[in-house]
Structure formats: structure tokens, C-alpha cells
C-alpha positions as a printed NumPy array, in Angstrom:
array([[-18.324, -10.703,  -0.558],
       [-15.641, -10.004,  -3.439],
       [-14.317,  -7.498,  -5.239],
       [-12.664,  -7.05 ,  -8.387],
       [-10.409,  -4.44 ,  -9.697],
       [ -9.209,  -3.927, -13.25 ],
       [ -5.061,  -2.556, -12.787],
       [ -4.162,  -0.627, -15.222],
       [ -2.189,  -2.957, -16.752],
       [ -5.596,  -4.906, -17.836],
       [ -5.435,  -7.846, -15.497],
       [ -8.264,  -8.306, -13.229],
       [ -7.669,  -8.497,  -9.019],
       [-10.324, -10.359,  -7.035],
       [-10.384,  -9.293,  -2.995],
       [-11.809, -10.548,  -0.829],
       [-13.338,  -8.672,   2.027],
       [-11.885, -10.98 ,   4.645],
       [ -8.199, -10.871,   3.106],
       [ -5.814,  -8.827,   3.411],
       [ -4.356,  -6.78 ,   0.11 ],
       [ -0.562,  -7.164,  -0.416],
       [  0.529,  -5.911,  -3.303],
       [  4.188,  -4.991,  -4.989],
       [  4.991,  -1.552,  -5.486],
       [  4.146,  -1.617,  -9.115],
       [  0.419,  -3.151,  -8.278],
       [ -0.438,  -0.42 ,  -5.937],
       [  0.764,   2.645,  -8.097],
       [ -1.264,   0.956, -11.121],
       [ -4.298,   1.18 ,  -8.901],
       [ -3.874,   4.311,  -6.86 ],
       [ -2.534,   7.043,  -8.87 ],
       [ -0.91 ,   8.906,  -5.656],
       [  1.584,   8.204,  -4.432],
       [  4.157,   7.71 ,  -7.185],
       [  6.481,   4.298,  -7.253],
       [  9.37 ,   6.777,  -6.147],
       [  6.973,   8.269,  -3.273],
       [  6.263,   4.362,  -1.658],
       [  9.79 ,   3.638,  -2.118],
       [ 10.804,   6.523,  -0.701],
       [  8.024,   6.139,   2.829],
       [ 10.035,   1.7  ,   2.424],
       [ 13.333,   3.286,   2.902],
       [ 12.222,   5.971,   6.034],
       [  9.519,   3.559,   7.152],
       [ 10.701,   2.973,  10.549],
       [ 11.408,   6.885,  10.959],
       [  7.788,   7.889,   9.39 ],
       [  6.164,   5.14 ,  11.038],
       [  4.643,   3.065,   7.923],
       [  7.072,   0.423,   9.588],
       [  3.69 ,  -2.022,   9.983],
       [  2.75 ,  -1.607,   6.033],
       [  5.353,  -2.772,   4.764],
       [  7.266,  -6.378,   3.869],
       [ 10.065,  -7.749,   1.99 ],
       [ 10.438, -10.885,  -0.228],
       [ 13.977, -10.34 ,  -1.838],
       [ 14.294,  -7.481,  -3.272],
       [ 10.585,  -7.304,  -4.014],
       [  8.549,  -4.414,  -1.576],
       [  5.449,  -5.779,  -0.414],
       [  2.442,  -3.519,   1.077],
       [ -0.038,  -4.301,   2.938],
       [ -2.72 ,  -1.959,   1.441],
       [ -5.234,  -1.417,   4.482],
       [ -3.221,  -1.032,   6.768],
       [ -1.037,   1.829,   4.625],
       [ -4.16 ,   3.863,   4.255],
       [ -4.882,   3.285,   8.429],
       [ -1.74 ,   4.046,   9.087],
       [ -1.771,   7.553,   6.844],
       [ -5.018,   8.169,   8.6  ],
       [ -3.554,   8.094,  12.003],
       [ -0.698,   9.971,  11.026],
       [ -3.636,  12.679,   9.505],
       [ -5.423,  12.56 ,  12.651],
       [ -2.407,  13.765,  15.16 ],
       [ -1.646,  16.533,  12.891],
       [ -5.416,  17.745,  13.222],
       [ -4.694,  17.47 ,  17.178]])
């Protein structure tokens, strides 16, 4: 099964289900309007303290995300505040 997404930018992103999603900082804000470039490069820089430490990579300079497992990972960090 695929999906596509239209970025805002007007180019088209095929996924599929079985891959993961990594996308630059400037791919994921097209898509998701929250949170803002300076908000995911703020959560890169404190990753290790706020525990996003598994979402994120680096090629260069370039930020890389790893999509799904950003949103699990905000998830969890929802769920022990509910506890």
C-alpha cells in the first residue's frame, strides 16, 4: 500500500507503508504545520535532554527526522504526563 502527499511546496511524496519517513526539517514543517522549523530545531539541539534523541539524524549539517517515530516518541512523552 502507498501513499502520496502533496508538500506544500507542490512536489508530490510517495510512502510507503513498510518504509520509514525521513525527512529534512524543511519537508516536515511543509507537511505538518506544528511545530515550527525553529520548534524541531530547537527539540535537535535538547534532544538528548527531552528525549527525541531516537528521532533524530544528521547528514552534515542537514537534520534528518525520522517522522514515526517523532510522533511515538511525543506520544510517550504525552502518556507519562497523564500518569
Amino acid at each position: 500500500m502507498s501513499y502520496f502527499y502533496k508538500l506544500a511546496n507542490g512536489v508530490t511524496y510517495k510512502h510507503m507503508a513498510t518504509e520509514k519517513r525521513y525527512w529534512t526539517v524543511t519537508q516536515f514543517c511543509a507537511y505538518y504545520a506544528w511545530p515550527t522549523k525553529a520548534g524541531m530545531r530547537f527539540r535537535f539541539a535538547k534532544r538528548k535532554e527531552n528525549g527525541y534523541d531516537e528521532a533524530f539524524l544528521r547528514d552534515g549539517k542537514r537534520i534528518i527526522i525520522d517522522v514515526d517515530r517523532f510522533w511515538e516518541l511525543l506520544r510517550e512523552k504525552q502518556n507519562k504526563k497523564e500518569e
